[in-house]
N, CA, C and O of each residue as an XYZ file, in Angstrom:
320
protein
N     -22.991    -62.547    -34.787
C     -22.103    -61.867    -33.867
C     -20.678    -62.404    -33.978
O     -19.871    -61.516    -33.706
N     -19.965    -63.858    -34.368
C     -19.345    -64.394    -34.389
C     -18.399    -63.535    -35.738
O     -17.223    -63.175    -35.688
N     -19.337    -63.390    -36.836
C     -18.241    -62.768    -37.830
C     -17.562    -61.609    -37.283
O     -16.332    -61.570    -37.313
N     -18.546    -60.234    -36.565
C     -18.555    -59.412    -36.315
C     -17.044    -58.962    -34.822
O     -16.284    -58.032    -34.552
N     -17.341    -60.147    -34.368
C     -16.083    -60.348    -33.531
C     -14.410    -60.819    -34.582
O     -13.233    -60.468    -34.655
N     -15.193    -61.632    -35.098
C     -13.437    -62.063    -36.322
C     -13.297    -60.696    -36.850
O     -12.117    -60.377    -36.994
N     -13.927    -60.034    -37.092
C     -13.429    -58.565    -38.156
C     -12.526    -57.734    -37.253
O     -11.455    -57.218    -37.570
N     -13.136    -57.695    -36.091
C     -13.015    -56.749    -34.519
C     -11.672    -57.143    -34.192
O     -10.906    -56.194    -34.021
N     -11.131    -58.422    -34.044
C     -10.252    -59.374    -33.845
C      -8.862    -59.101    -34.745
O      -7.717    -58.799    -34.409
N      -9.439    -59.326    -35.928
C      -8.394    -59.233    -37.000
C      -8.224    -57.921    -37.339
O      -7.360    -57.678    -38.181
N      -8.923    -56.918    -36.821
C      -8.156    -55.411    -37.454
C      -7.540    -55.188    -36.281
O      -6.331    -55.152    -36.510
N      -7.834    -54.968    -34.776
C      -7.047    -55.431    -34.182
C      -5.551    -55.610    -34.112
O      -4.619    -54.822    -33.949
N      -5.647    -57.072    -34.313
C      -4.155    -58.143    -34.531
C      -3.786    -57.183    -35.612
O      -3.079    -56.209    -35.357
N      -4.124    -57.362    -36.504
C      -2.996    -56.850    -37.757
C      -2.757    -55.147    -37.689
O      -1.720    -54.736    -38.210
N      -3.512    -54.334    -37.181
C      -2.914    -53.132    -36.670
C      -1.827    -53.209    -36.113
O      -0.845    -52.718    -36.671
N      -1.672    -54.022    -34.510
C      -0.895    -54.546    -33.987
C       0.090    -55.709    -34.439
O       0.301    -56.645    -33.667
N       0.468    -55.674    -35.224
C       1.031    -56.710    -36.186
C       1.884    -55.509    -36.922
O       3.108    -55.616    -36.997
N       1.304    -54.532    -37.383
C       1.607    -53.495    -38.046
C       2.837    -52.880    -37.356
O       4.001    -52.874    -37.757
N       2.416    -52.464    -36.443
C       3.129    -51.261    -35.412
C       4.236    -52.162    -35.156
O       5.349    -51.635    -35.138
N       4.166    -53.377    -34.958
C       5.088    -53.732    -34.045
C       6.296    -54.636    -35.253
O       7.475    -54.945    -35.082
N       5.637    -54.789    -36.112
C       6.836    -55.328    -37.250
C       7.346    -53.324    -38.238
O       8.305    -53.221    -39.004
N       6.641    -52.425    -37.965
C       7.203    -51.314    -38.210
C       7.015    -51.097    -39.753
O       7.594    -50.212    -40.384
N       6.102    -52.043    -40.311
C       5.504    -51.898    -41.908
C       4.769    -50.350    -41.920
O       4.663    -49.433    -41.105
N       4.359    -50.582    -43.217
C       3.637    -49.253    -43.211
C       2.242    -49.864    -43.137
O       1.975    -51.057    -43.285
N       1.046    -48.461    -42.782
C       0.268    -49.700    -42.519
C      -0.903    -49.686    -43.843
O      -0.757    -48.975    -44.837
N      -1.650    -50.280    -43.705
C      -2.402    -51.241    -44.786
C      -3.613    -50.777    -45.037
O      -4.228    -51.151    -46.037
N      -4.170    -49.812    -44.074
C      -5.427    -49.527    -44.231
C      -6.316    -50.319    -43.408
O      -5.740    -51.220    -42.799
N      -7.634    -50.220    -43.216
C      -7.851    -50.889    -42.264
C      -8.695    -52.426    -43.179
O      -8.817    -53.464    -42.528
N      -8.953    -52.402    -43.931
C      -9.202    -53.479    -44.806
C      -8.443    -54.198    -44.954
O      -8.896    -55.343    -44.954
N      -6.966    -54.102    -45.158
C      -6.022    -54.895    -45.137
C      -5.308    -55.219    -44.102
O      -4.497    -56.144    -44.137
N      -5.552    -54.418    -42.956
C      -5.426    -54.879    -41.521
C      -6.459    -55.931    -41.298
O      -6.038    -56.906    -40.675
N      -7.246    -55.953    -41.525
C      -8.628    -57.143    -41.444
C      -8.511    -58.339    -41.754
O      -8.907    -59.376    -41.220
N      -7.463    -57.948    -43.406
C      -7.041    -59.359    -43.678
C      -5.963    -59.703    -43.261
O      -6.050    -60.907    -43.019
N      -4.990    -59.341    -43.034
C      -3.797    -59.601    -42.443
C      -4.087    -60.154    -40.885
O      -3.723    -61.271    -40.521
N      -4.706    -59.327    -40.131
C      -5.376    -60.389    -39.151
C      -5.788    -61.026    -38.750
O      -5.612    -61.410    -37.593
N      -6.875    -61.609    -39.908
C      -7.265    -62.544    -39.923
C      -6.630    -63.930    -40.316
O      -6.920    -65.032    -39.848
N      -5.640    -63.606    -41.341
C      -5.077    -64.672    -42.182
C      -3.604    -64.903    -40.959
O      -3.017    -65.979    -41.070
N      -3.129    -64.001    -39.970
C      -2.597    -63.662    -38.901
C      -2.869    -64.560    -37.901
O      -1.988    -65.205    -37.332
N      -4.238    -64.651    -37.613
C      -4.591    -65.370    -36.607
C      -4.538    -67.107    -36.575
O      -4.559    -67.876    -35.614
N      -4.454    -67.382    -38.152
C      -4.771    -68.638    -38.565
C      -3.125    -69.024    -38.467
O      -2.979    -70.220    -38.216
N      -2.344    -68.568    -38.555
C      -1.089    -68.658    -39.051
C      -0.262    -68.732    -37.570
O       0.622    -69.572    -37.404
N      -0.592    -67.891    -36.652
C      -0.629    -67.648    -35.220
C      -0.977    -69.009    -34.553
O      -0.127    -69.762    -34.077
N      -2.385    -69.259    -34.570
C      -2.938    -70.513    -34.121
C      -2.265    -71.921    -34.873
O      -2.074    -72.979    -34.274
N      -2.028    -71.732    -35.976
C      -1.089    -72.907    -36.340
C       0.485    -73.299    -35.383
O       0.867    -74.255    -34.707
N       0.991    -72.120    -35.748
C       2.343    -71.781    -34.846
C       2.598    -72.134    -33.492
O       3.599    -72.671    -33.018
N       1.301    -71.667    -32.802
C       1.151    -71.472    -31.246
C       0.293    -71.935    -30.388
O       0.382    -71.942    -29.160
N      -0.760    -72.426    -31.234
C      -1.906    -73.111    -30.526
C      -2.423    -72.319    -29.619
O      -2.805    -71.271    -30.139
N      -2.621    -72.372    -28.356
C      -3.507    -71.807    -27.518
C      -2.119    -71.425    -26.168
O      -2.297    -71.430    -24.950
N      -1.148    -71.204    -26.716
C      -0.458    -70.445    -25.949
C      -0.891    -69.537    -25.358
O      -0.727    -69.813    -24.170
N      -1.382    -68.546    -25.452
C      -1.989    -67.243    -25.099
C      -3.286    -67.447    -24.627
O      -3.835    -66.396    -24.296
N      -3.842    -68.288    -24.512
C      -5.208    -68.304    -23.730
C      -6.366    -68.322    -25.108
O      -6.015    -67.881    -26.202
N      -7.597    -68.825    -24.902
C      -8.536    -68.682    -25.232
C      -9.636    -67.407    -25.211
O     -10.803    -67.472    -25.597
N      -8.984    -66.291    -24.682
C      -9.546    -64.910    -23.928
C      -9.738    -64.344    -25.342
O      -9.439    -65.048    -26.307
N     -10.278    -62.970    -25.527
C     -10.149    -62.256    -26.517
C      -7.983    -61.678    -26.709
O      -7.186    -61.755    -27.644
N      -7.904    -61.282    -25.599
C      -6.504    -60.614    -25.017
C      -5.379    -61.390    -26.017
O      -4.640    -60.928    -26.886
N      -5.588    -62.889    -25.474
C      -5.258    -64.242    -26.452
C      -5.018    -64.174    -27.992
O      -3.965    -64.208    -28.630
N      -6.514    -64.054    -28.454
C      -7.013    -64.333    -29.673
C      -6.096    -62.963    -30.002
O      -5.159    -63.280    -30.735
N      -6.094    -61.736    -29.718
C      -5.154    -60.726    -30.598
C      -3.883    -61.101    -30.066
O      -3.128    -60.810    -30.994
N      -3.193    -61.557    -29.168
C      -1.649    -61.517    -29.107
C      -1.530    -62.905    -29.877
O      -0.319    -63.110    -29.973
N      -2.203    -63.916    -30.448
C      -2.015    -64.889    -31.311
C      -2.020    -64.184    -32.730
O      -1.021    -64.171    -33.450
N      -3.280    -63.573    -33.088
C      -3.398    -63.125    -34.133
C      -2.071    -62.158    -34.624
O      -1.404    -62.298    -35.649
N      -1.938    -61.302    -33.727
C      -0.774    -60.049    -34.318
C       0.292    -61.217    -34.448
O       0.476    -61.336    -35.659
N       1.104    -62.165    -33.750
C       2.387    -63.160    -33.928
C       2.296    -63.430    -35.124
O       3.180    -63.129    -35.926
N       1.049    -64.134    -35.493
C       0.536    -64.544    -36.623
C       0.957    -63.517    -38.337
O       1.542    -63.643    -39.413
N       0.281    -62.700    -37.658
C       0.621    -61.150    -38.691
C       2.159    -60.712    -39.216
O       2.634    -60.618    -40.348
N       2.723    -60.485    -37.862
C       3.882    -60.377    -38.042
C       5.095    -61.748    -38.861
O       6.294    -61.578    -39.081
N       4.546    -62.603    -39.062
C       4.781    -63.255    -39.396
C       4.447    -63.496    -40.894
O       5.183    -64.023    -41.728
N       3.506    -63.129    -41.027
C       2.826    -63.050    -42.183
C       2.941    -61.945    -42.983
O       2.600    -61.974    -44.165
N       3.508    -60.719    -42.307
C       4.248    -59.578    -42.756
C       5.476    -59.485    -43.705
O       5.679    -58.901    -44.769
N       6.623    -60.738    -42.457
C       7.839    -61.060    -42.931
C       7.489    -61.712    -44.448
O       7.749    -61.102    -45.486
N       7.072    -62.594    -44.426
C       6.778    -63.387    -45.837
C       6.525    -62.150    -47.169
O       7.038    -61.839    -48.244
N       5.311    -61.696    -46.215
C       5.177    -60.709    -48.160
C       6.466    -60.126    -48.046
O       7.220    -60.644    -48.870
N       7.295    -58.836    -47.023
C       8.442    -58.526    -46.940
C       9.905    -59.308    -47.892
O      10.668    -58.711    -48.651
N       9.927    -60.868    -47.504
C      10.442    -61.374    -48.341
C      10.292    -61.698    -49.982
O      11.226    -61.933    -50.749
N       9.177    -61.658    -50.240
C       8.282    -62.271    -51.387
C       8.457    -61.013    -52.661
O       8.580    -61.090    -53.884
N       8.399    -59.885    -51.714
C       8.159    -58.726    -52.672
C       9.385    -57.990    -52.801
O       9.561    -57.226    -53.750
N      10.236    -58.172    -51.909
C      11.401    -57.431    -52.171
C      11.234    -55.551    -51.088
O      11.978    -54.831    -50.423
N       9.908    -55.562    -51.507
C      10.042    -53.875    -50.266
C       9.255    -54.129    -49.005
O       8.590    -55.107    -48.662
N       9.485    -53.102    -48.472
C       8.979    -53.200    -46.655
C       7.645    -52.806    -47.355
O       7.506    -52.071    -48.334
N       6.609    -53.519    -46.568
C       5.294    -53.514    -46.593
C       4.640    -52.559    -45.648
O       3.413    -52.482    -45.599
């Protein structure tokens, strides 16, 4: 159940990660990973700012994303 929640979590966040950095979006597979890799990046950044809740875990995760957005953005030269 635990993976099944990280997938839930991270498409989620990186949807919302999506919308709100104004990329194009990724599909939902790559919303999955972006949220996930989002959340880790988030939780590094922010720790448990946002609570331990699910509510939490996606407004960490999407920070995370968006963040993780900017980078490829920079890296690649086009809006993602």
């Amino acid at each position: 159940m635990g993976i099944l929640w990280t997938l839930i979590i991270g498409a989620v966040a990186g949807w919302l990660g999506s919308q709100i950095f104004k990329g194009g979006s990724l599909g939902l597979i790559g919303n999955i990973i972006v949220g996930i890799i989002g959340g880790f990046i988030g939780y590094w950044l922010l720790g448990t700012l946002f609570g331990t809740a699910v509510i939490g875990q996606i407004l960490t995760g999407a920070v995370g994303a968006i963040v993780l957005l900017a980078i490829i953005n920079l890296l690649s030269g086009r809006r993602v």
